[in-house]
C-alpha positions as MATLAB code, in Angstrom:
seq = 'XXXXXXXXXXXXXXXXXXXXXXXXXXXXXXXXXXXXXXXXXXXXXXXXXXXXXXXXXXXXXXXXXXXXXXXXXXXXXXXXXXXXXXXXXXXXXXXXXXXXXXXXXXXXXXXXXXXXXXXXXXXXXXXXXXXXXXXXXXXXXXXXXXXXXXXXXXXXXXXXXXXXXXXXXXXXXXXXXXXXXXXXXXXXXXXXXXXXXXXXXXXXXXXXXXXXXXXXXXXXXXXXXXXXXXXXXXXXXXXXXXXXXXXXXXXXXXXXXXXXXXXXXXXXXXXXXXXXXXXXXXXXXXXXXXXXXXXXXXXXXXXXXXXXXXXXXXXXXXXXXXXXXXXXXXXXXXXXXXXXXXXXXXXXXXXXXXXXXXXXXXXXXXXXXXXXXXXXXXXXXXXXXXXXXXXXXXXXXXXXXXXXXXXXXXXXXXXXXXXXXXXXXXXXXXXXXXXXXXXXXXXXXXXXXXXXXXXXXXXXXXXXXXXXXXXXXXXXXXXXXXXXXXXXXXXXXXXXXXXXXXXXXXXXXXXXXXXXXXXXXXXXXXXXXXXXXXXXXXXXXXXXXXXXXXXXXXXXXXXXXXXXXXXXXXXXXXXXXXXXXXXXXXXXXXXXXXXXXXX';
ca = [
     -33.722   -4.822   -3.595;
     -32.049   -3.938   -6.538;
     -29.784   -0.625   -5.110;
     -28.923   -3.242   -2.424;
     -27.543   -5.774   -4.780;
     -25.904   -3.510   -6.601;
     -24.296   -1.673   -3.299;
     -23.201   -4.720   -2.190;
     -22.017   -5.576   -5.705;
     -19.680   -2.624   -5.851;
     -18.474   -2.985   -2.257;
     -17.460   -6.522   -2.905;
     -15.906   -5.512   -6.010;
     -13.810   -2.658   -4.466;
     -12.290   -5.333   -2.115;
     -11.744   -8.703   -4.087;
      -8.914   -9.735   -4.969;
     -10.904  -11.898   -7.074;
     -10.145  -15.680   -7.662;
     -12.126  -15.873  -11.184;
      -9.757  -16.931  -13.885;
      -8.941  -14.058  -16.070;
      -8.837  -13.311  -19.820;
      -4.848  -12.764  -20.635;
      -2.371  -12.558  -23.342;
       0.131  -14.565  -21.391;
       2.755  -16.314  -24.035;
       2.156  -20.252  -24.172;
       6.134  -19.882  -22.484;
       4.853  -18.347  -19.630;
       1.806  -20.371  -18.723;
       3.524  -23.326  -19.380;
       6.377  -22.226  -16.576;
       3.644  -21.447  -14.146;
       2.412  -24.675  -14.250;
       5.379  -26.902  -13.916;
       6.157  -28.227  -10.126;
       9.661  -27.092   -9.562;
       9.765  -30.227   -7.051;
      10.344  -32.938   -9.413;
      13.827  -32.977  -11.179;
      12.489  -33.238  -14.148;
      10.318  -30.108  -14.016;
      13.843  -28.261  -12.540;
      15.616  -29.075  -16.130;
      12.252  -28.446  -18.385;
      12.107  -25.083  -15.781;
      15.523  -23.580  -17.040;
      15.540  -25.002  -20.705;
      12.360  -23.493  -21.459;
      13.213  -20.027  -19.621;
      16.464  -20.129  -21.637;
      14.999  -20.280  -24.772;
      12.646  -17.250  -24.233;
      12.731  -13.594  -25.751;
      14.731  -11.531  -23.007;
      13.317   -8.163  -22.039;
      15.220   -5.439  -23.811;
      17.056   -3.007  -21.345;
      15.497    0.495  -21.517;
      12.634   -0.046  -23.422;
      10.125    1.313  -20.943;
      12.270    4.057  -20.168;
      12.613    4.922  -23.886;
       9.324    5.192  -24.579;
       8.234    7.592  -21.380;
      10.964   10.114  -22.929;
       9.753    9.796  -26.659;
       8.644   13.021  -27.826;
       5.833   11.952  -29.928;
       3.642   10.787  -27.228;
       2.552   14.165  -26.560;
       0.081   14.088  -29.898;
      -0.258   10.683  -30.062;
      -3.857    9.750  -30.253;
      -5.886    9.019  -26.759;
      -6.026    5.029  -27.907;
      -2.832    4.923  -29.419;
      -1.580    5.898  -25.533;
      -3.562    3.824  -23.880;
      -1.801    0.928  -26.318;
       1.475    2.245  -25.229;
       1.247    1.824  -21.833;
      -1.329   -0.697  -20.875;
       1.715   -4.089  -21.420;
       2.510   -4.379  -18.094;
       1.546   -8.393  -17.985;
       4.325   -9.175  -20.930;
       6.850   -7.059  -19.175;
       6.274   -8.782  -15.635;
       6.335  -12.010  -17.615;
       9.747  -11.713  -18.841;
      11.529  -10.873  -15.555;
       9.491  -13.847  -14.084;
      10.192  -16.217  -17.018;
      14.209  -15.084  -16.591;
      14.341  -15.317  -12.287;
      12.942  -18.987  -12.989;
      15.386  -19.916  -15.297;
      17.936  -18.629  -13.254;
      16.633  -20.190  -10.104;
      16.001  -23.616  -11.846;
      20.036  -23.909  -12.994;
      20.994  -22.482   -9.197;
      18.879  -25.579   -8.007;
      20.247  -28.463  -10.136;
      23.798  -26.944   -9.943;
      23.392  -26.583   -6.101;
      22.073  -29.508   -4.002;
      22.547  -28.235   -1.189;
      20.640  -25.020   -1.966;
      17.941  -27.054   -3.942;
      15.406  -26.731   -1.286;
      15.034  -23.344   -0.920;
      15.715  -22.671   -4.830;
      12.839  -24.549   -5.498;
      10.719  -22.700   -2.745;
      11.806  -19.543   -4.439;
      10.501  -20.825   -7.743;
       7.352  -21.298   -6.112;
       6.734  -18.228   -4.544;
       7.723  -16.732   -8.289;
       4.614  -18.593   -9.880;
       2.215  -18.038   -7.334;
       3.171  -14.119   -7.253;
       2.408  -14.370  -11.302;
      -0.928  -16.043  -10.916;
      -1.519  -13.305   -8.951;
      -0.852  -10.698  -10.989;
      -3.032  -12.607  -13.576;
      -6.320  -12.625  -11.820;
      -8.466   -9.923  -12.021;
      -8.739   -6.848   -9.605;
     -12.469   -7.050   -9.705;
     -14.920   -9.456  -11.156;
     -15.694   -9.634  -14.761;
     -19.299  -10.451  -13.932;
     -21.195   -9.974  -10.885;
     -24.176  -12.620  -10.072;
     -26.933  -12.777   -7.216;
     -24.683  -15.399   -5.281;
     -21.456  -14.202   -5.987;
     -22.695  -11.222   -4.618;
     -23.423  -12.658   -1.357;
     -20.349  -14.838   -1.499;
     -18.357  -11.930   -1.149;
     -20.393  -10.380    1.565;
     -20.199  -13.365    3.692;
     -16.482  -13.816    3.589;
     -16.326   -9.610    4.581;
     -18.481   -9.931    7.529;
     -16.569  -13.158    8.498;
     -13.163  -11.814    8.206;
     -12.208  -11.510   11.835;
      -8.597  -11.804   12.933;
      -6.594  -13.268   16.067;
      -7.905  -16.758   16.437;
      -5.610  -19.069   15.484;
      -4.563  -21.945   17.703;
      -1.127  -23.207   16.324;
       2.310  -22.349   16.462;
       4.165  -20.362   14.068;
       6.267  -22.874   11.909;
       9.327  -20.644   11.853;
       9.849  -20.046   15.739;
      12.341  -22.269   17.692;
      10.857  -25.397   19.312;
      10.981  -24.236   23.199;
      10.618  -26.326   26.620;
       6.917  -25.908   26.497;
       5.951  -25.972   22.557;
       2.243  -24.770   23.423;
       3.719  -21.802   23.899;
       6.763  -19.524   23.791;
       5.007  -16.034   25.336;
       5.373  -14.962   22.046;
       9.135  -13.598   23.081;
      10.833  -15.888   19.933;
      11.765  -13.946   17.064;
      11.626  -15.789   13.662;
      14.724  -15.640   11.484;
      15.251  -12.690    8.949;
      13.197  -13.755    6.042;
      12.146  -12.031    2.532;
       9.046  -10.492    4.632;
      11.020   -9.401    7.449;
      14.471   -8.258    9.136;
      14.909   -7.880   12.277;
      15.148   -4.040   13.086;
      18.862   -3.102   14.989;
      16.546   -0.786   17.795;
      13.571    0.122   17.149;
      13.487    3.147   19.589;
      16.450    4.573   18.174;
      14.960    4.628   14.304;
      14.580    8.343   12.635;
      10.836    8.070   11.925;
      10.902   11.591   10.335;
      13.349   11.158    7.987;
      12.392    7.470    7.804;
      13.051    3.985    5.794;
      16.731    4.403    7.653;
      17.332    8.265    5.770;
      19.483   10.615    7.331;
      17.076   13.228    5.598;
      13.295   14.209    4.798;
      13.419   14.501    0.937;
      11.210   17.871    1.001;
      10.095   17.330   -2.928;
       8.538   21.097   -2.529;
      11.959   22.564   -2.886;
      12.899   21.142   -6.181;
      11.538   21.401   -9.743;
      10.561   17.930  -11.023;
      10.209   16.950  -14.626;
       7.472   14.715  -15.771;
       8.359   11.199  -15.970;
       4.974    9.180  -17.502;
       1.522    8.346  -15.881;
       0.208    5.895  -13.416;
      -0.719    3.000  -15.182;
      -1.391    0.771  -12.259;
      -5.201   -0.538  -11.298;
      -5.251    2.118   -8.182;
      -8.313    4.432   -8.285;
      -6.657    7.418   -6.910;
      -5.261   10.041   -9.562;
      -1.594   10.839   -9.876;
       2.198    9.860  -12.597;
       5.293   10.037  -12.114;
       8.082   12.621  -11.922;
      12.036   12.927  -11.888;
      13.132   15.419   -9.189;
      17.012   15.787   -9.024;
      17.630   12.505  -10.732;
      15.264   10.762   -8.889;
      11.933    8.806   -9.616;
       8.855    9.250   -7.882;
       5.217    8.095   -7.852;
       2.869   10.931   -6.926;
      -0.499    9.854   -5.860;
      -3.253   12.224   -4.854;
      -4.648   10.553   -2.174;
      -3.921    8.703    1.253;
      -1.516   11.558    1.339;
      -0.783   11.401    4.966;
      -2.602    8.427    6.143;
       0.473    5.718    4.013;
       3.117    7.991    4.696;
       2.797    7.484    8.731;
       1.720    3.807    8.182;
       4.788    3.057    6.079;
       7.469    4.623    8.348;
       5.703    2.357   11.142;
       5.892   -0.837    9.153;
       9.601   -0.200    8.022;
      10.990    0.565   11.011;
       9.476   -2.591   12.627;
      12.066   -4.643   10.215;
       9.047   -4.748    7.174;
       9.754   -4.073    3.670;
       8.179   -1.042    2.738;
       8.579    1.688    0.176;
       9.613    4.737    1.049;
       6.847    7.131    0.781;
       6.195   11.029    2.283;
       3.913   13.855    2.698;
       4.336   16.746   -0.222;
       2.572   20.017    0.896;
       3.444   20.212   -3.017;
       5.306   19.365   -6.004;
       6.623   21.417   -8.730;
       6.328   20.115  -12.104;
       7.700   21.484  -15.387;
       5.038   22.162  -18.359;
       4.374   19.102  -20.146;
       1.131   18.167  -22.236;
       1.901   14.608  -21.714;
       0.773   14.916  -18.174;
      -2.465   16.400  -18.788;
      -3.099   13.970  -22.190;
      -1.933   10.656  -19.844;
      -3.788   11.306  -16.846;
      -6.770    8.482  -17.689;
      -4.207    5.851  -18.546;
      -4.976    3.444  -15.186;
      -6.077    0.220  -16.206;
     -10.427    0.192  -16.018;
     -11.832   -1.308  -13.335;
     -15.253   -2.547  -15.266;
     -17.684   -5.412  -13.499;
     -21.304   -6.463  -15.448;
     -23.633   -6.705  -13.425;
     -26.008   -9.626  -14.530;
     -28.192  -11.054  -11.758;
     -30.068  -14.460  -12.781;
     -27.596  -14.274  -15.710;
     -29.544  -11.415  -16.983;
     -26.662   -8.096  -17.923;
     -28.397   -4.977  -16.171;
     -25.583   -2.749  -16.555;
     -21.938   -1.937  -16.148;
     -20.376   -0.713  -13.248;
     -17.074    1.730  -14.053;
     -15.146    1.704  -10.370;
     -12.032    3.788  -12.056;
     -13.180    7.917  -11.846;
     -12.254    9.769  -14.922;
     -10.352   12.829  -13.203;
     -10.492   16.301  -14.057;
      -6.853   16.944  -13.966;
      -7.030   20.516  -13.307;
      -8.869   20.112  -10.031;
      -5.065   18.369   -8.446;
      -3.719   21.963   -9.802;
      -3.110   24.714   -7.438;
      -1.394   27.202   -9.569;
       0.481   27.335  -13.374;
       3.254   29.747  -13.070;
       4.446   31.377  -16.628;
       8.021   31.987  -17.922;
       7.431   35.570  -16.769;
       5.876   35.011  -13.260;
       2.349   35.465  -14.245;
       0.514   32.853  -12.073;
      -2.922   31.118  -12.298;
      -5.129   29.038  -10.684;
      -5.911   25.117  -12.238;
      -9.070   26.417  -13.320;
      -8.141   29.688  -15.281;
      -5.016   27.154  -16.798;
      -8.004   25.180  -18.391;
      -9.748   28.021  -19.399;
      -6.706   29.342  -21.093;
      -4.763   26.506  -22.656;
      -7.682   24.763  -24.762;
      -9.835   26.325  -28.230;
     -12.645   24.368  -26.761;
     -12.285   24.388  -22.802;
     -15.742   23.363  -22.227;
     -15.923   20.013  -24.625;
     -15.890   16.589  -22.380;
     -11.958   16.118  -21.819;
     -10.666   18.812  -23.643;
      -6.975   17.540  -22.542;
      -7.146   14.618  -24.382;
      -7.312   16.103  -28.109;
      -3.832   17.145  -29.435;
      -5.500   19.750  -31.155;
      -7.231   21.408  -29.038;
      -4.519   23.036  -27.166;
      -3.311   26.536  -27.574;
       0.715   26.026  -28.727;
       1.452   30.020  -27.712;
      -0.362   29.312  -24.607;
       2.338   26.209  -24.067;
       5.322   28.046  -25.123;
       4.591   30.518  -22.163;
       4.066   27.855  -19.634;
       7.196   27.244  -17.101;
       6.014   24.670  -14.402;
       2.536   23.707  -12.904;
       2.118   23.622   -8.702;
       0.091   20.375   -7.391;
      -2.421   20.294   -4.803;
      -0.900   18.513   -1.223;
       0.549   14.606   -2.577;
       1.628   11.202   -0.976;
       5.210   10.671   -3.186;
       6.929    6.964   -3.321;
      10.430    6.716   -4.162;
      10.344    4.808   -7.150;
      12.545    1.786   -5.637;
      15.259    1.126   -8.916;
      17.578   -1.201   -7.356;
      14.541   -3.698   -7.245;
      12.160   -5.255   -9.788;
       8.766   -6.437   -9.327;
       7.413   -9.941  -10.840;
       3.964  -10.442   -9.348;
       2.448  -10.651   -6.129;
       1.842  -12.232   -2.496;
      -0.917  -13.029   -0.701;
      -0.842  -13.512    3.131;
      -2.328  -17.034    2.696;
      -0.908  -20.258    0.831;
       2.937  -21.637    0.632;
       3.066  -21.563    4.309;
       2.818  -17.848    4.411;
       0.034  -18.100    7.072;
       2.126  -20.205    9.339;
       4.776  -17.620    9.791;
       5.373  -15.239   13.173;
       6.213  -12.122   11.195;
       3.083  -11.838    8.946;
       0.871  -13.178   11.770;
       2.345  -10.723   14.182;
       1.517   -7.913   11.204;
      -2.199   -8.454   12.164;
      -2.064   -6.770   15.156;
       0.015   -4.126   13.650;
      -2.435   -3.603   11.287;
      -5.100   -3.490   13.744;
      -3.616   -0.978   15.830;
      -3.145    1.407   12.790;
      -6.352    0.816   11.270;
      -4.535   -0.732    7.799;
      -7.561   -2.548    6.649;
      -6.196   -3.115    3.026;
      -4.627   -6.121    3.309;
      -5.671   -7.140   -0.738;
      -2.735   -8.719   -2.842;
      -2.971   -5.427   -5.415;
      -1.189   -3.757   -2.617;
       1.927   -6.307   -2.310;
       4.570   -6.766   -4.510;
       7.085   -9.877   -4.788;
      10.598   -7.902   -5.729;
      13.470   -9.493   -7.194;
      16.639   -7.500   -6.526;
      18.590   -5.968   -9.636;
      21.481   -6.933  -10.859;
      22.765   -9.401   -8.005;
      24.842  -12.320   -8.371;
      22.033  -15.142   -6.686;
      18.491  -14.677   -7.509;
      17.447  -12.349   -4.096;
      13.679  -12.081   -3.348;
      11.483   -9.672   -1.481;
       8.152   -9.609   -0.140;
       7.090   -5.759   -0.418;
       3.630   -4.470    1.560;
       3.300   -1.968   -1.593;
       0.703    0.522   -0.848;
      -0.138    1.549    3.103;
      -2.633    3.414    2.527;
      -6.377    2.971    3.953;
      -5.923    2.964    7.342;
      -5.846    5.459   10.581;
      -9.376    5.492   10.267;
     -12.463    3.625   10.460;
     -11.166   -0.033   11.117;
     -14.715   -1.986   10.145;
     -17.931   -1.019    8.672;
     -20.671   -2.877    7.107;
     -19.602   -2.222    3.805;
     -15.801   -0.779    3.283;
     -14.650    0.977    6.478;
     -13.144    4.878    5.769;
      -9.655    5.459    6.709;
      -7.680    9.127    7.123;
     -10.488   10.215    9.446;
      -8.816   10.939   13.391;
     -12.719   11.102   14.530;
     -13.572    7.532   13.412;
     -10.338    6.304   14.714;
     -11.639    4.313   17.909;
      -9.340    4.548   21.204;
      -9.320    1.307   21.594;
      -9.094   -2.009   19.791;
      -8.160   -4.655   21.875;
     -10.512   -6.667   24.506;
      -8.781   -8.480   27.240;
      -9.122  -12.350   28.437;
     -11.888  -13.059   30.565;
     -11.512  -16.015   33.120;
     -14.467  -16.587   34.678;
     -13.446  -19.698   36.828;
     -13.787  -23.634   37.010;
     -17.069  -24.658   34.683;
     -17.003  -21.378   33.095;
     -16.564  -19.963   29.374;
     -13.359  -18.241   29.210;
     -13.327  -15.589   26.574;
      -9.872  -15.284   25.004;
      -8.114  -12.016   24.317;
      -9.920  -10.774   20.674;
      -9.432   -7.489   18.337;
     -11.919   -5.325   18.420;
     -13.452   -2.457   15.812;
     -11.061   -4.136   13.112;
     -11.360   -6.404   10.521;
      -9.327   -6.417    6.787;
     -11.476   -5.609    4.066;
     -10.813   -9.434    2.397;
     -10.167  -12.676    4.130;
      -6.636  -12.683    5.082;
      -4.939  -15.937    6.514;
      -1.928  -14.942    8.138;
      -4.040  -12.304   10.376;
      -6.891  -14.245   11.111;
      -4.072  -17.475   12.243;
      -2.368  -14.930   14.653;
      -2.530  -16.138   17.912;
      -2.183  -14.744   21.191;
       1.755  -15.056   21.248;
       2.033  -14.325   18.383;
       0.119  -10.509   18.905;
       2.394  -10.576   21.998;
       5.486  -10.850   19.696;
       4.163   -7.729   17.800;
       3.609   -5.668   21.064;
       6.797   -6.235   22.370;
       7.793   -4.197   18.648;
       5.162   -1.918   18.984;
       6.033   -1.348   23.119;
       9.631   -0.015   21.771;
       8.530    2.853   19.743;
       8.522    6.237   22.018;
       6.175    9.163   22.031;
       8.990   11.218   20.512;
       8.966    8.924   17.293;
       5.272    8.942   17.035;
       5.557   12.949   17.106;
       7.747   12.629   14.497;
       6.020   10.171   11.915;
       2.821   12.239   12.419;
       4.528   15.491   11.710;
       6.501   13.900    8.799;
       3.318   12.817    7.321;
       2.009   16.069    6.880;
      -0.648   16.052    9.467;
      -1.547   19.363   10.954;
      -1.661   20.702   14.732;
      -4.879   19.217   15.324;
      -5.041   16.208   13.520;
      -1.798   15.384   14.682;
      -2.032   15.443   18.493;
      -5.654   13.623   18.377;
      -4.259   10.936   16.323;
      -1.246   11.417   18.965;
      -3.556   10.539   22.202;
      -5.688    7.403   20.231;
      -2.640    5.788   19.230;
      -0.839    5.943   22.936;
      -4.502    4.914   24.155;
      -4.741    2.034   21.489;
      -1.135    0.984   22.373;
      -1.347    1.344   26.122;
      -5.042   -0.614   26.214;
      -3.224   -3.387   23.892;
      -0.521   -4.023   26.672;
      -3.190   -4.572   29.040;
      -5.058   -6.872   27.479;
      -2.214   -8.734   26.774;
      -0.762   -9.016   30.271;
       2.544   -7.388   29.453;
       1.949   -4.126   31.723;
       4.859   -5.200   33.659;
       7.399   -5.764   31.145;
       6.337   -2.643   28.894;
       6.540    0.784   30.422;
       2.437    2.320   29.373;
       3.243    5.777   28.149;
      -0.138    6.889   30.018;
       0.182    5.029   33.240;
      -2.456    7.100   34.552;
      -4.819    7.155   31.607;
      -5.265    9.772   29.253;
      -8.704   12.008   28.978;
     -10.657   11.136   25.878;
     -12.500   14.284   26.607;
      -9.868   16.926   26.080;
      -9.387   19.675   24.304;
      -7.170   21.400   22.237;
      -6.331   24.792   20.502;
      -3.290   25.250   18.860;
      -3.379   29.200   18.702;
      -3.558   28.556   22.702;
      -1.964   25.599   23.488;
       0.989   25.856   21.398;
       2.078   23.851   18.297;
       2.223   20.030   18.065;
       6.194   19.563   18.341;
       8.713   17.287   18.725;
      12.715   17.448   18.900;
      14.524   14.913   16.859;
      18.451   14.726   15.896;
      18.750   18.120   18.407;
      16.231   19.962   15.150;
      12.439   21.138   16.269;
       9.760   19.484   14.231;
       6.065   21.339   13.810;
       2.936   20.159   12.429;
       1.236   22.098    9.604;
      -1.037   25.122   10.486;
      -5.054   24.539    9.818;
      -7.820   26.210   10.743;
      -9.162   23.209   12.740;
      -8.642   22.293   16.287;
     -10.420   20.015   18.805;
     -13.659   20.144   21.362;
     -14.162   17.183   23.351;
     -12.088   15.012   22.184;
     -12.875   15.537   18.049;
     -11.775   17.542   15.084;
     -13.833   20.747   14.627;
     -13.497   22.831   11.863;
     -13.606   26.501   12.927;
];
């Protein structure tokens, strides 16, 4: 009984968002701001006197102290010190946009409603960045709490209409052909079918970080439990994350070019990284995930969800100033006095300086890379529930984009509320973060599995069922899908509203699929499987919905599950965009009856 309270225990603490309050070292400033209701006048003036009174965020600080040289033999918890004050640096920005909002709504009657929205959305995204990722403690029925809301999380039953859609002749329903207006979430795309989904995020060009040699920038601080920091390549920030490597690249390029804001994010076979301790010392530096377990109030242990990497094993080769080269593992044997000690990259002294002098630049293992976005500014987070946000077409319509793509990881850690930089009005925007965890497994008992072609299912969809006069009718439903937390805008969608999304998802062609697999790093294989279960998903999906008419099915005929597929026979997986022949990566896997084998 115990391993099952404790397996639910860490599920439920891998997907809550958590709505315990949280230890914090918020300034009295800022909680007082978070709790004033911008709505009364009063509240407006207290709003922008307060925030005008508070200690501004020195410019370049943070970028200062990623370039200071003595970080590289600064103790382990000296580092950790450094760079664990994201909360006060989120606070200022948020304290500042509400100050700024506040005077915009008392100078600005006319723009006072939607000012005062804004200031809203500002403290709800903060209380969100102050609860905790996980819970603090884990209990017998908070345990079950959070498996009951899991298994209950269905989408694509709501009964209302969308709040932001145009009243129409028959306000049950509009067919779900009404676009909502551009909003933070959402702009409408110009055409879909004509977006470069290789290049992607509107590019003219693939950024191909493998051809340039990157310098490193500072580590990943963030709660995320994959490995990875941050490097500069040709003047240029990026996040490298070892993980989800393909399956948020292709998820993101769908989202963006569907009018979502998304950050720009791409496959890296590799990345070339100049020689610096520093990334090897601030490797651990992502904030611990740590949850006591104490059924019956009694503490039975501690439950560490954040891995402690071996930072070697994301190294493919070190290359040396005289073209010597190296695998991770021979690096680690080389570059320490005491290789074999627990950590040996996290004690200045144990490095071998002549070793270091010799180093040029260090060759990752494959990477997902995220253009660190600079012309925007993060001050908390959303959640697809509360201010309305479940009432609105464009995040209700995301369900079923979601669904089809298998993005199951719909938690508020992977959203970010942006303001943008340096603009004359206060301009906010409602980023989907982090893509990743999908084109897999869309539901399991516990935490569904995503970047796995062979658990994506070919279908997800189930049509209506009329079964006449005194007769059940079974509406149209999602099937083999469901978010890994409770989330109110999908679960609200309703059947217009999933028609609104398909009429998006009906304008994307076969070519641009080709191309956002390909771009994503997939190989031959993987590629054209995940090819044939998306056209089958999509295709099934139109039928169910009763749209076969107006949306050409890219399979009118069907497809065969059962195929079979060889690309040292068959031929590459290709496409042609912009007049230029795409390929998918090479592998030694290929597919029998309709699933990955590994030859």
């Amino acid at each position: 009984m115990l391993a099952v309270f404790l397996l639910i225990g860490v599920v439920a603490a891998r997907q809550s968002s958590a709505a315990s309050p949280a230890k914090t070292s918020g300034t009295n400033v800022f909680k007082e701001l978070i709790s004033l209701d911008p709505r009364s006048g009063t509240n407006l003036s207290q709003i922008a006197s307060i925030a005008d009174g508070a200690k501004k965020e020195p410019k370049g600080g943070k970028k200062s102290a990623r370039k200071s040289d003595d970080l590289k033999d600064l103790p382990t918890v000296e580092l950790q010190k450094r760079f664990a004050e994201k909360l006060p640096r989120y606070e200022t920005r948020a304290i500042a946009t509400m100050g700024r909002l506040a005077k915009e709504a008392l100078n600005n009657p006319s723009q006072r409603e939607a000012r005062v929205a804004d200031i809203l959305e500002v403290q709800a995204g903060m209380r969100n960045e102050l609860r905790p990722i996980v819970p603090e403690k884990l209990g017998v029925f908070s345990t079950w709490v959070f498996f009951f809301q899991n298994m209950a999380g269905t989408i694509g039953h709501g009964d209302t209409v969308a709040t932001n859609i145009a009243a129409t002749a028959d306000s049950e329903s509009d067919g779900g052909r009404t676009d909502p207006p551009a909003s933070t979430f959402w702009q409408p795309p110009a055409a879909i079918s004509g977006e470069d989904l290789y290049a992607g995020f509107g590019r003219t060009e693939f950024p191909h970080l493998e051809n340039f040699l990157c310098e490193y920038s500072g580590p990943k601080t963030s709660s995320g439990t994959h490995a990875g920091f941050d490097v500069e390549c040709n003047g240029v920030r990026y996040k490298v994350k070892f993980g989800e490597e393909n399956s948020e690249p292709f998820t993101a390029r769908i989202f963006y070019a569907l009018g979502y804001y998304a950050d720009p994010t791409d496959f890296a076979p590799q990345v070339r990284v100049r020689y610096d301790r520093r990334l090897f010392r601030e490797f651990h530096l992502r904030q611990p995930l740590n949850m006591r377990i104490s059924p019956l109030g009694i503490h039975v242990g501690t439950i560490r969800l954040q891995q402690h990497y071996d930072p070697f094993a994301f190294i493919t080769r070190a290359v040396f100033k005289d073209g010597r080269e190296v695998s991770g593992a021979a690096l680690k044997q080389m570059l320490f006095i005491d290789p074999k000690r627990a950590h040996p990259e996290e004690e200045p002294s144990n490095y071998r300086p002549e070793i270091e002098a010799s180093l040029d630049y260090l060759v990752t293992a494959p990477v997902n890379v995220q253009l660190r976005e600079e012309s925007t500014e993060s001050i908390g987070a959303w959640d697809f529930g509360g201010l309305g946000h479940e009432n609105l077409r464009e995040l209700r319509g995301a369900g079923l984009l979601a669904a089809w793509l298998s993005w199951f990881d719909s938690r508020t850690d992977n959203t970010k509320l942006r303001i943008v930089r340096d603009a004359d009005d206060v301009q906010l925007q409602h980023f989907i973060s982090d893509l990743g965890g999908g084109m897999g497994a869309g539901t399991a008992w516990f935490s569904p599995r995503g970047e796995n072609p062979n658990d994506f299912a070919w279908t997800f969809t189930r049509p209506e069922i009329v079964r006449g006069a005194g007769h059940m009718t079974t509406p149209f439903r999602i099937a083999h899908f469901k978010p890994i937390v409770p989330t109110p805008a999908f679960a609200d969608m309703t059947v217009d509203d999933a028609r609104w999304m398909a009429r998006r998802i009906g304008q994307l062609t076969e070519s641009q699929l080709r191309a956002a697999l390909i771009a994503s790093g997939y190989d031959n294989a993987e590629a054209r499987l995940y090819l044939e279960k998306l056209v089958s998903r999509r295709d099934q999906m139109i039928r169910d919905l009763g749209l076969e008419k107006e949306i050409p099915l890219l399979r009118p005929s069907g497809l065969n599950r059962d195929f079979s597929y060889n690309p040292a026979v068959d031929g590459p997986f290709e496409t042609v965009m912009n007049g230029v022949r795409l390929s998918a990566r090479h592998s030694s896997v290929f597919i029998v009856h309709g699933k990955i084998i590994q030859r």
